[in-house]
ROGU-858219 format. One record per residue: x, y, z of N, C-alpha, C, O, CB in turn. Coordinates in steps of 0.1 Angstrom, whole numbers. Atoms other than C-alpha are relative to their C-alpha. Glycine has a CB too. Layout:
<recs>
REC  n.px  n.py  n.pz ca.px ca.py ca.pz  c.px  c.py  c.pz  o.px  o.py  o.pz cb.px cb.py cb.pz
REC     X     Y     Z     X     Y     Z     X     Y     Z     X     Y     Z     X     Y     Z
...
</recs>
This chain:
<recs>
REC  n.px  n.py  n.pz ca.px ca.py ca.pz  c.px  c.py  c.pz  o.px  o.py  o.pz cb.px cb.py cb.pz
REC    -5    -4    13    90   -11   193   -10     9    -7   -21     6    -8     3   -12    -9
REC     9    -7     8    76    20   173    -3    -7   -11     6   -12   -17     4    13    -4
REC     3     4    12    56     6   145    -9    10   -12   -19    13    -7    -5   -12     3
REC     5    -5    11    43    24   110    -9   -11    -6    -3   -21   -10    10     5    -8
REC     6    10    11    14     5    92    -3     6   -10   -14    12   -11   -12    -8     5
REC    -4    -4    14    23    16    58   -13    -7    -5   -13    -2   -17    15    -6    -6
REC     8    10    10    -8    -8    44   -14    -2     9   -16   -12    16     8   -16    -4
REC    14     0    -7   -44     2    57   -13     3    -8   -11    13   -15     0    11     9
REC    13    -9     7   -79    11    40    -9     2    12   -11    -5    22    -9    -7   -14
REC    18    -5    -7  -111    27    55    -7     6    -8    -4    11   -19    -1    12    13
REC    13    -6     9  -142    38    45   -12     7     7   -16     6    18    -7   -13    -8
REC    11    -9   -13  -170    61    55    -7   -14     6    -3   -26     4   -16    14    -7
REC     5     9   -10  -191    42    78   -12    -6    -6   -15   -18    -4    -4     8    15
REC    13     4     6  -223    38    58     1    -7    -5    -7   -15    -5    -8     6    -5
REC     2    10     7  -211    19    35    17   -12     2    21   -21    -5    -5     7   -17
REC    -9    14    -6  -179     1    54    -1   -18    -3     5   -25   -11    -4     1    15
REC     5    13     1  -192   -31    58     3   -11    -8     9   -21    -8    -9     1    -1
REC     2     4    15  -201   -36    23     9    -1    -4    11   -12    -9    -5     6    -9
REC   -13    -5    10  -166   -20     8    10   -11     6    19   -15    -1     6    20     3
REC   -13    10    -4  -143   -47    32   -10   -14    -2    -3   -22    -7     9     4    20
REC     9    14     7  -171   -78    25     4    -1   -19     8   -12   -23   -23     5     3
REC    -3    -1    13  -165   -68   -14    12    -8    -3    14   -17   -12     0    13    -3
REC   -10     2     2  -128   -70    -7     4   -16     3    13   -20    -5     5     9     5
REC    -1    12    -1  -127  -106     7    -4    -8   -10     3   -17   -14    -5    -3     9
REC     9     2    11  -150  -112   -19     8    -2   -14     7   -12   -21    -9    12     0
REC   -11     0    10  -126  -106   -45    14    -6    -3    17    -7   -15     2    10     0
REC    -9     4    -5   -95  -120   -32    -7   -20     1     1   -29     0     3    11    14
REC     5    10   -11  -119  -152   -19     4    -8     9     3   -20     9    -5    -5    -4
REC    -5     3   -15  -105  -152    14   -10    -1    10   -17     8    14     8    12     5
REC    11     2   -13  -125  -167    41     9     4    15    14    -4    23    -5   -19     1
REC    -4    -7    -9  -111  -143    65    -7     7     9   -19    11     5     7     6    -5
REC     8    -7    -6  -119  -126    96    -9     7     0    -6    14   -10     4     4     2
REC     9   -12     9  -150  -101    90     4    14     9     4    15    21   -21    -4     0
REC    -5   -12   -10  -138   -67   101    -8    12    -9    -6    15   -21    19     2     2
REC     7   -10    11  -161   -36    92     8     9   -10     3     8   -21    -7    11     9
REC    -6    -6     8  -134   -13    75    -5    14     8    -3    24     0    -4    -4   -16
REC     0   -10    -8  -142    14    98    11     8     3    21     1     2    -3    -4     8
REC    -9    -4    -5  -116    40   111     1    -3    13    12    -5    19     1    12    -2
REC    -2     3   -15  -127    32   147     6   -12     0    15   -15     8   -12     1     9
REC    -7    11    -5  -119    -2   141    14    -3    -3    18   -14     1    -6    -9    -2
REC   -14    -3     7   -86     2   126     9     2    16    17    -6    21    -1    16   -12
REC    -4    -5   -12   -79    23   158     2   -13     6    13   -19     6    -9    10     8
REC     2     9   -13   -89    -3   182     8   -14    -1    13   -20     8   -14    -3     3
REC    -9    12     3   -73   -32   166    15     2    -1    24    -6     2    -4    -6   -12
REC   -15    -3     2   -42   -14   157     6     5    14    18     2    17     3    12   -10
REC    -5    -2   -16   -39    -1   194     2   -12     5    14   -15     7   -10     6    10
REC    -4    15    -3   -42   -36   204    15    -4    -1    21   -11     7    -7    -8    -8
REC    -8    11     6   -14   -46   183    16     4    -1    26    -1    -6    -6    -3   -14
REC   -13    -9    -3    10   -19   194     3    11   -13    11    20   -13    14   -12     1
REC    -3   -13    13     9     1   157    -4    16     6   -14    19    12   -14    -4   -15
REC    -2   -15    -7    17    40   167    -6     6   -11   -11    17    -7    16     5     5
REC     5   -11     4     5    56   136    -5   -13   -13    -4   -25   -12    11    15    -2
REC     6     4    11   -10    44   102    -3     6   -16   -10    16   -19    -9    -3     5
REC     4    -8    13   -12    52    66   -14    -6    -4   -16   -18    -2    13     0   -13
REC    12     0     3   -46    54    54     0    -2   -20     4     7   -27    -8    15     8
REC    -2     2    15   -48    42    15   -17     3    -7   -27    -3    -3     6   -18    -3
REC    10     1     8   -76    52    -9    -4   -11   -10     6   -19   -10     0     9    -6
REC     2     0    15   -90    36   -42   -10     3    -6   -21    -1    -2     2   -10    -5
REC    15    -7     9  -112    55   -68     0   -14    -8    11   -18   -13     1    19   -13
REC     9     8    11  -135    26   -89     0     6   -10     5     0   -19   -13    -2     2
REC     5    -5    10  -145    52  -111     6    17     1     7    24    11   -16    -3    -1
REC    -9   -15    -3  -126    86  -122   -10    12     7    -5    23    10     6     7   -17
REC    13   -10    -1  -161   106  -113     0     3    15    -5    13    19   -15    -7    -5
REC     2     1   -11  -155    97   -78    10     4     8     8     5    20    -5   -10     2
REC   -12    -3    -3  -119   106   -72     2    12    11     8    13    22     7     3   -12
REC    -4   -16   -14  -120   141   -55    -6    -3    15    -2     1    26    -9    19    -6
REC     9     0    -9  -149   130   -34    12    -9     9    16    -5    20   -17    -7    -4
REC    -3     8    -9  -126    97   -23    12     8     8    12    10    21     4   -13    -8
REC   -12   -16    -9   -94   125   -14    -5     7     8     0    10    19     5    14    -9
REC     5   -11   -11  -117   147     2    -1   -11    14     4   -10    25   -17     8    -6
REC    -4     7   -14  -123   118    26     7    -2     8     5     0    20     1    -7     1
REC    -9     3    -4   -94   108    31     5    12    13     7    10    25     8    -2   -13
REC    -3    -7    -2   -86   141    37    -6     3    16     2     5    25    -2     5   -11
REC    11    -5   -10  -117   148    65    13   -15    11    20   -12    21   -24    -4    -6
REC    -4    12    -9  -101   112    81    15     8     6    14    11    18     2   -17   -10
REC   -12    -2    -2   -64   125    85     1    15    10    11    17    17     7    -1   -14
REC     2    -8    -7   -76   158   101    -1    -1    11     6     5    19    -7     4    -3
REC    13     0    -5  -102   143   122    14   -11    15    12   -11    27   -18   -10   -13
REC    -4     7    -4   -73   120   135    17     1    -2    22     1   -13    -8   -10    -3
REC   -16    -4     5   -33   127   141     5   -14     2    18   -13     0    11    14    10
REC    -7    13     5   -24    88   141    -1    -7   -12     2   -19   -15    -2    -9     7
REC     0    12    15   -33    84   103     5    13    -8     3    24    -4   -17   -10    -8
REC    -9    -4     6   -12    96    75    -8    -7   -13   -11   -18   -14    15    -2     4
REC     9     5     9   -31    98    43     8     2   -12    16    10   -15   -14     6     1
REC    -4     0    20   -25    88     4   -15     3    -5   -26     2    -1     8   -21   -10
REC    14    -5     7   -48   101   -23    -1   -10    -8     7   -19    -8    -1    13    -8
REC     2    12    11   -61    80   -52     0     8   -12    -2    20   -11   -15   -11     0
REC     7    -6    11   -65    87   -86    -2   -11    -7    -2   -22    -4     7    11    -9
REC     6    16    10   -77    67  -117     2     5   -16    -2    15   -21   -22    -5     3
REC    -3     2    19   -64    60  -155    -9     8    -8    -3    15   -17    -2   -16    -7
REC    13    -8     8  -101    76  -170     1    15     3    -8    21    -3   -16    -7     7
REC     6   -10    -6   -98   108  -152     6    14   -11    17    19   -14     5    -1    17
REC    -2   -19    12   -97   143  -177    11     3     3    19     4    -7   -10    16     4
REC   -10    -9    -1   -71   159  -161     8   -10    12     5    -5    23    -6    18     5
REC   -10     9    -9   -48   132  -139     9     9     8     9    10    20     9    -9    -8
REC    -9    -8   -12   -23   155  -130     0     9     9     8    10    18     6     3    -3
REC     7   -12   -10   -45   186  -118    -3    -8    16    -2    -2    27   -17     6    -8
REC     2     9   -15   -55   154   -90    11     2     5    13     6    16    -4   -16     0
REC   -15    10    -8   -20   142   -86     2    16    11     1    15    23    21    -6   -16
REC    -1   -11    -5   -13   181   -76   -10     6    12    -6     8    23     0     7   -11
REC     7     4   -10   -42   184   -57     3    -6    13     5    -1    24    -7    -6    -4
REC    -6    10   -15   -32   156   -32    10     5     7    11     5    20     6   -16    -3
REC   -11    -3    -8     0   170   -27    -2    13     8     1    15    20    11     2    -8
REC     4   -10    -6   -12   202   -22    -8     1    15    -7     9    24    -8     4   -10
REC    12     1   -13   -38   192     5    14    -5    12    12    -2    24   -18   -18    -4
REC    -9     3   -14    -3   178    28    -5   -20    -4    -6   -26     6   -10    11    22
REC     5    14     4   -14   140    16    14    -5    -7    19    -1   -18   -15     0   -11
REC   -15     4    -1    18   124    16     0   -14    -9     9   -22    -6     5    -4    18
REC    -6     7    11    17   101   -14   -14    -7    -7   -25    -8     0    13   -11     5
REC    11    10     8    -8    79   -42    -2   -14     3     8   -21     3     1     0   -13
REC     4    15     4   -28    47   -41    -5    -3   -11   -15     1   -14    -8    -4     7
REC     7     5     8   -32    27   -70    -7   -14     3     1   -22     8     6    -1    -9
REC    -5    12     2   -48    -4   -73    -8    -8   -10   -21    -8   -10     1    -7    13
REC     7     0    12   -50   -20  -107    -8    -8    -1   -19    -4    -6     6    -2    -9
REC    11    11     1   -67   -50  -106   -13     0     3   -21    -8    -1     4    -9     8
REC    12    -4    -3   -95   -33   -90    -6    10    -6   -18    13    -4    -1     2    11
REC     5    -9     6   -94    -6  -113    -2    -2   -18    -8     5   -26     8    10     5
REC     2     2    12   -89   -23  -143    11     7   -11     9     8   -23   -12     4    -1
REC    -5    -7    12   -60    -5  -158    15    -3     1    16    -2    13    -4    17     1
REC   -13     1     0   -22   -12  -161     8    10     7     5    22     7     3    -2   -11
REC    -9   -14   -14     4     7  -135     5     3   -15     6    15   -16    16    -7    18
REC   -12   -10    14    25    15  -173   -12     0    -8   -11    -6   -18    19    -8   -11
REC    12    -5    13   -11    24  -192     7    20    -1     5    29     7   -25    -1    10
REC    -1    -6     6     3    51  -208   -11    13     8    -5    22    14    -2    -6   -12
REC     3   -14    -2   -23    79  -198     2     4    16    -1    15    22   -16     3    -5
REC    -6    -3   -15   -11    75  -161    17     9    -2    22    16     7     2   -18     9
REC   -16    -8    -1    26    91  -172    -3    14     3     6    20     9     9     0   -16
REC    -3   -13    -7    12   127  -165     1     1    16     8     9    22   -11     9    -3
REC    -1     3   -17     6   116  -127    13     0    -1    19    10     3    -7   -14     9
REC   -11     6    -4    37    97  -129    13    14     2    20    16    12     3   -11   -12
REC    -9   -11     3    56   128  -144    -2    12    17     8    14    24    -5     9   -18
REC     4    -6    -7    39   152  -117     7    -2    14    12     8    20   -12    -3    -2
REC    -3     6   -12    51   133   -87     9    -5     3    11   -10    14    -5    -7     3
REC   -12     9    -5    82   119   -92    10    11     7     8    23     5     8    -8   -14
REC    -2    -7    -5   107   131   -70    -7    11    13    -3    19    21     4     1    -9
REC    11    -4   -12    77   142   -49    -2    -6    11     5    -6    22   -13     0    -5
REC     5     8   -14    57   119   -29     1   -19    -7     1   -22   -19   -23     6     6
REC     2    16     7    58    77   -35   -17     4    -4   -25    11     0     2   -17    13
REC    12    10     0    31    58   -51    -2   -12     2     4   -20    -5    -5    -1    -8
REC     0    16    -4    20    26   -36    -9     0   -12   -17     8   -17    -5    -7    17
REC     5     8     7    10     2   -58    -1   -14     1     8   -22     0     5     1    -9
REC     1    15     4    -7   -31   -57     6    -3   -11     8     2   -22   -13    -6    -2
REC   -15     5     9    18   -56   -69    -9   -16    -3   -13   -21     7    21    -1    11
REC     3    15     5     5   -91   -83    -9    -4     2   -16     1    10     6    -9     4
REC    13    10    -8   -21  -115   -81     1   -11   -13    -1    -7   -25   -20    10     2
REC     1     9    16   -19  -146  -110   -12     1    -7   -14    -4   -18     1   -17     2
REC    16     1    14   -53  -140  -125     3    14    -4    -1    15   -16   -23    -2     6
REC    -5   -11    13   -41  -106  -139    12     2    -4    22    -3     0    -3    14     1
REC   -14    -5     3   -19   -89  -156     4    15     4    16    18     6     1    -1   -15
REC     2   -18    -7   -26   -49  -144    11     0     7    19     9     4   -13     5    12
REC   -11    -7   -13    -1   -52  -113    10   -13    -6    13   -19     4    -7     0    21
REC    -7    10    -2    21   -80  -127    17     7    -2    19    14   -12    -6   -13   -10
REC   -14    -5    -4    63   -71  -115     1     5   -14     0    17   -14    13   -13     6
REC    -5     0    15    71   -70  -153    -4    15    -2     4    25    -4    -9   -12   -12
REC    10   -17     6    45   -38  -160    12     7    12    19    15     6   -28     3     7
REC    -6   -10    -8    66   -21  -129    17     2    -1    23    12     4    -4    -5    14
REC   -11     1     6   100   -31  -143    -2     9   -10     8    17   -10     3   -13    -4
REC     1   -10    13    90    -9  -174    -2     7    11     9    11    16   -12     0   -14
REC     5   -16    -2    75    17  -156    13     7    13    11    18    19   -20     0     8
REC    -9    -4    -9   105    23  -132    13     4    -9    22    13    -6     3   -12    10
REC   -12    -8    11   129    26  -166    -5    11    -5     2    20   -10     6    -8   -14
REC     2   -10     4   104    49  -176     2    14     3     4    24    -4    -7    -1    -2
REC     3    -8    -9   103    69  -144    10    -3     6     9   -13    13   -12     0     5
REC    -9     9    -7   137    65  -130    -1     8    15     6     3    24    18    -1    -8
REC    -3    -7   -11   131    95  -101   -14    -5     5   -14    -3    17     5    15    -2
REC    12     4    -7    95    81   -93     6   -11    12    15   -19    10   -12    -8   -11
REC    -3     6   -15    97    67   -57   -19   -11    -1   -30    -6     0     3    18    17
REC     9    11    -3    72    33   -58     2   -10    12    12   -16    15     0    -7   -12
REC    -3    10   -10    65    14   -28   -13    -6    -7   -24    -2    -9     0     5    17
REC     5     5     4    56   -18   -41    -8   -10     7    -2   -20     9     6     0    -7
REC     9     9   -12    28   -38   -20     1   -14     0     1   -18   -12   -15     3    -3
REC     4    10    -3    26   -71   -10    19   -10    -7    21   -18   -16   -18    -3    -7
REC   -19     5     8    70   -80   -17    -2     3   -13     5    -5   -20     8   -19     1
REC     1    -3    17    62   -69   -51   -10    -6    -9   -11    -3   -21    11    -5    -7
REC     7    11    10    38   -97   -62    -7   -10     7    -1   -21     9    10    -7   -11
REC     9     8    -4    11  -113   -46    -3   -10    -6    -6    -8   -18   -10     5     1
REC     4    11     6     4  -148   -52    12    -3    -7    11   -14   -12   -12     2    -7
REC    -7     3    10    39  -146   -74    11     8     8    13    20     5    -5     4   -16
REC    -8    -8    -6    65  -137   -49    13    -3    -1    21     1     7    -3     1    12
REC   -10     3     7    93  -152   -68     4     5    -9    15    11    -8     0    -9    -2
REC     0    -9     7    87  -137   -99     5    15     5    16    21     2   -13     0    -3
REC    -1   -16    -6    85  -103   -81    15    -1     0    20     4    -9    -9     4    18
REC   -14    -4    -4   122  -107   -67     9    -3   -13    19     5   -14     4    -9    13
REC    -5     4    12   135  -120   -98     1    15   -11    11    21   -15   -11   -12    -6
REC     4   -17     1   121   -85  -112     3     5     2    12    11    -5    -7     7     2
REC    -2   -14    -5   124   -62   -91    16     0    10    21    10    16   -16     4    10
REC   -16     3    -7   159   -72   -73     7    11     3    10    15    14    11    -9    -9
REC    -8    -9     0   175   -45   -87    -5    10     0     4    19     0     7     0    -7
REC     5   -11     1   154   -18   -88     2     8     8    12     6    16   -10    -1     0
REC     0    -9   -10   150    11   -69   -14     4    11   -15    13    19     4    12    -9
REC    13    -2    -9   116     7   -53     2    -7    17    12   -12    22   -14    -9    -9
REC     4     4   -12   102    -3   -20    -9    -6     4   -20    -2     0     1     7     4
REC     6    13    -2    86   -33    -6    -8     5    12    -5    13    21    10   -14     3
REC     8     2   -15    56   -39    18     1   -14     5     8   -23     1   -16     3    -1
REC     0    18    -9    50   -72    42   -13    -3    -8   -13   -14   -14    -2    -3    23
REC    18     3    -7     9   -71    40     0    -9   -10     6    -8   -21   -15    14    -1
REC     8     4     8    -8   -96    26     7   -14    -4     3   -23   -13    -3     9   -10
REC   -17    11     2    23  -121    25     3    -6    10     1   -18     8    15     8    -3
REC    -7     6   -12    38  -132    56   -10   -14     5    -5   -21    13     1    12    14
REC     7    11    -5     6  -160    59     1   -10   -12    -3   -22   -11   -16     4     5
REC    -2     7    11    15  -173    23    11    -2     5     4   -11     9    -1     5   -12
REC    -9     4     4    49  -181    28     5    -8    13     4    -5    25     8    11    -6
REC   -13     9   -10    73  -207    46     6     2     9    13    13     8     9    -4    -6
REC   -10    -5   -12    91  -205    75    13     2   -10    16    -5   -20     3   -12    15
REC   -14    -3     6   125  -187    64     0    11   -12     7    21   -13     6   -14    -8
REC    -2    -3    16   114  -177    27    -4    20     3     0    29    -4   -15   -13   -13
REC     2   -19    -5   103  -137    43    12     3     3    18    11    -4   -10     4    16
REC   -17    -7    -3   138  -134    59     4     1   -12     5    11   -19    14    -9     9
REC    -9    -6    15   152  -142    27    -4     7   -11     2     5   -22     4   -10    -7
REC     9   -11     8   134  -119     7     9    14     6    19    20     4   -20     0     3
REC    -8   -11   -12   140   -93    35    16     2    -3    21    12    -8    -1    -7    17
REC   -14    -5    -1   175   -95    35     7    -2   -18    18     2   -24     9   -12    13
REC    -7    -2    16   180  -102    -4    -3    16    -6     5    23   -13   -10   -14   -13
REC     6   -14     3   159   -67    -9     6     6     8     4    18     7   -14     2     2
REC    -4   -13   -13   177   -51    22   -10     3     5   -19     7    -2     5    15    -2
REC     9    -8    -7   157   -43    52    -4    17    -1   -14    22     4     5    -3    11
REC     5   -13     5   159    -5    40   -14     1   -11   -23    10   -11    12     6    -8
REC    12    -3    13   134   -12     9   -10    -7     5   -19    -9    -3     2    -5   -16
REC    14     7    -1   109   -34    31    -4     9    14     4    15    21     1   -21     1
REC    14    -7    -5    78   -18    51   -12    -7     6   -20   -14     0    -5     8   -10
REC     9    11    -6    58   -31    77   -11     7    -1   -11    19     2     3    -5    16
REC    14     0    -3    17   -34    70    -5   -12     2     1   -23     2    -7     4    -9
REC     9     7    -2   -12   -50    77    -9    -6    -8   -12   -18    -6    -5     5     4
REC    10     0     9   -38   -48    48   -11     2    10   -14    -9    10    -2   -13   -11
REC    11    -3    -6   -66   -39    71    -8     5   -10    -3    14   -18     0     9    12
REC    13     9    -8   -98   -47    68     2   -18    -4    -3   -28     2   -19     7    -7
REC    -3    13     5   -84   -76    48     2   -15     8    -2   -26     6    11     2    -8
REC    -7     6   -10   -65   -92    76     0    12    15     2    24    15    17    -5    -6
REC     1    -7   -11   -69   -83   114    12     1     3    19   -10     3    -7    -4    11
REC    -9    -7    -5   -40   -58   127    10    -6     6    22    -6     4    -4     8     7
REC    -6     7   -12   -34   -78   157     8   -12    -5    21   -13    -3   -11    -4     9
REC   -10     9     5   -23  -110   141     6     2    -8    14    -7    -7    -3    -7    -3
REC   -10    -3     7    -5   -95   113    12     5     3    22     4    -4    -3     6    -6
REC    -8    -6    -7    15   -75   137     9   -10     5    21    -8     5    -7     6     9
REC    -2    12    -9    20  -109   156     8    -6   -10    17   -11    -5   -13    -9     6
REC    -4     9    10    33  -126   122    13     6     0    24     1     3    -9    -1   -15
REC   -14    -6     3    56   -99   115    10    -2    12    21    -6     8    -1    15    -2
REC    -6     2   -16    71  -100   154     7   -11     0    18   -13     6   -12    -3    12
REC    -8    16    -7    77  -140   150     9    -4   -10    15   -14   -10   -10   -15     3
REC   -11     2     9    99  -134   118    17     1     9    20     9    18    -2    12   -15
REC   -12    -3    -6   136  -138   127    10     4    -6    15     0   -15     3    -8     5
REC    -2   -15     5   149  -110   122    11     8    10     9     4    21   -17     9     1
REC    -7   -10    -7   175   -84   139    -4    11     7   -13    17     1     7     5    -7
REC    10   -10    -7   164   -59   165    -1    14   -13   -10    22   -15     7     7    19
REC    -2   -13     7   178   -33   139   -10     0   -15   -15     9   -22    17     2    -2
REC     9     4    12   160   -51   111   -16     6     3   -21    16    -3    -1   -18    -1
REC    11    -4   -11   127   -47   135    -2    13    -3   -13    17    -8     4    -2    15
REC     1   -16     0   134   -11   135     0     6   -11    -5    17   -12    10     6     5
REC    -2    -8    16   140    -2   101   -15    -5   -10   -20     4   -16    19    -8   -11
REC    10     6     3   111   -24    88   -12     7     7   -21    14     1     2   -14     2
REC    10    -4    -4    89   -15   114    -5    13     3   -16    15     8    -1    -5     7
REC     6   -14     3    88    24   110    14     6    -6    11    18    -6    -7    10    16
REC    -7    -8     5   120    37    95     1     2   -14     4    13   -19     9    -3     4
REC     6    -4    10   111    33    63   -11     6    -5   -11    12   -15    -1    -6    -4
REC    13   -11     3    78    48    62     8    11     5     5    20    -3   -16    -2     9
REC    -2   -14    -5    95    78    80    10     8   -11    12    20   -14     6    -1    17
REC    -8   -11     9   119    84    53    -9     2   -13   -14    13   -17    17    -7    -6
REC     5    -6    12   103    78    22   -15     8     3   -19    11    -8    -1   -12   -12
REC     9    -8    -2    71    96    35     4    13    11    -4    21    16   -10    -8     3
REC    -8   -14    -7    93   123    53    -7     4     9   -12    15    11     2    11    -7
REC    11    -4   -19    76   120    87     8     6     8     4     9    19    -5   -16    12
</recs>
């Protein structure tokens, strides 16, 4: 089966390590330790049968934004099985000169993610991005977590009446840690769902039914790499029971449309 992993990060090499240790860190997941490397990305995602990969940013601080794009940028060159998003950040002078930027460079859509950045997906000085891009490229967005409020379904319910032609793919079924909520929310919307970060939280059954209450069109198979290793996430998704055609649409036909591969 071709697969798309819609839900990846990397980081330069020097300070790898550190940047996916942080992230466990945050989350406090006593999970695998995996450097955050691009090589290991490769090697684990080869393993695990994944054919190509989207590569996700996030800027900390607005000062650091072009530098984190330009990476990105060097990575997606350097390598034709990753498919890169840019970042930007709520603080930054000119938001939409970035958002333009990214597109410009061939960078096939934005990463936010609030909770780590501290700022609400509907904060208000994000609407020039928003405006910039809709009808453009998606923006993924981390979706939930119960100790904030930044990514909680509700904030993305507004910001989807605000923005009705913005194309959001929303991470983790909508709402990490609150994946009831999420569907309750977002049901009707017009966005799009990822697996990552989910499929080890939930019950036998309760993924199909999500899946098929959302339609296999709006859901999108990842990983979260470095978070969780490739291989067994791959393996999680595989043992849902599921339709070959489901399989197929999940596991790269959605990334290929809304990122127009």
């Amino acid at each position: 089966m071709k697969l798309i992993d819609i839900h990846t990060h990397i980081y330069p090499t020097a300070i790898a390590p550190k940047a996916a240790a942080s992230i466990r860190d945050f989350y406090q997941l006593d999970t695998r330790e995996m450097d955050g490397t691009a090589q290991t990305l490769l090697e684990l995602g080869t393993r695990a049968g994944v054919d190509r990969f989207v590569v996700l940013p996030v800027a900390m601080r607005p000062d650091r934004t072009r530098h984190i794009n330009d990476f990105i940028l060097e990575q997606v060159a350097a390598q034709p099985r990753f498919i890169g998003f840019g970042t930007v950040h709520a603080g930054m002078e000119n938001i939409a000169a970035e958002a333009e930027y990214v597109m410009a460079q061939g960078l096939r859509g934005i990463k936010m993610h609030p909770d780590f950045q501290t700022f609400g997906i509907d904060d208000p000085r994000l609407f020039p991005m928003y405006e910039a891009v809709s009808g453009r490229i998606p923006v993924m967005l981390h979706m939930g977590d119960k100790r904030y409020d930044y990514s909680h379904p509700a904030r993305l319910k507004h910001l989807l009446e605000l923005f009705p032609r913005l194309q959001v793919i929303a991470a983790h079924f909508g709402g990490y840690s609150m994946y009831e909520t999420a569907f309750e929310l977002l049901k009707d919307t017009n966005c799009v769902f990822d697996v990552s970060s989910s499929l080890m939280f939930m019950d036998d059954g309760v993924a199909e039914r999500y899946i098929r209450a959302f339609g296999a069109e709006r859901m999108a198979f990842g990983t979260d790499y470095p978070l969780w290793d490739p291989v067994v996430e791959t393996n999680r998704f595989l043992q849902l029971k599921l339709t070959d055609a489901e399989f197929d649409q999940i596991g790269h036909k959605t990334a290929e449309r809304i990122l127009h591969l």
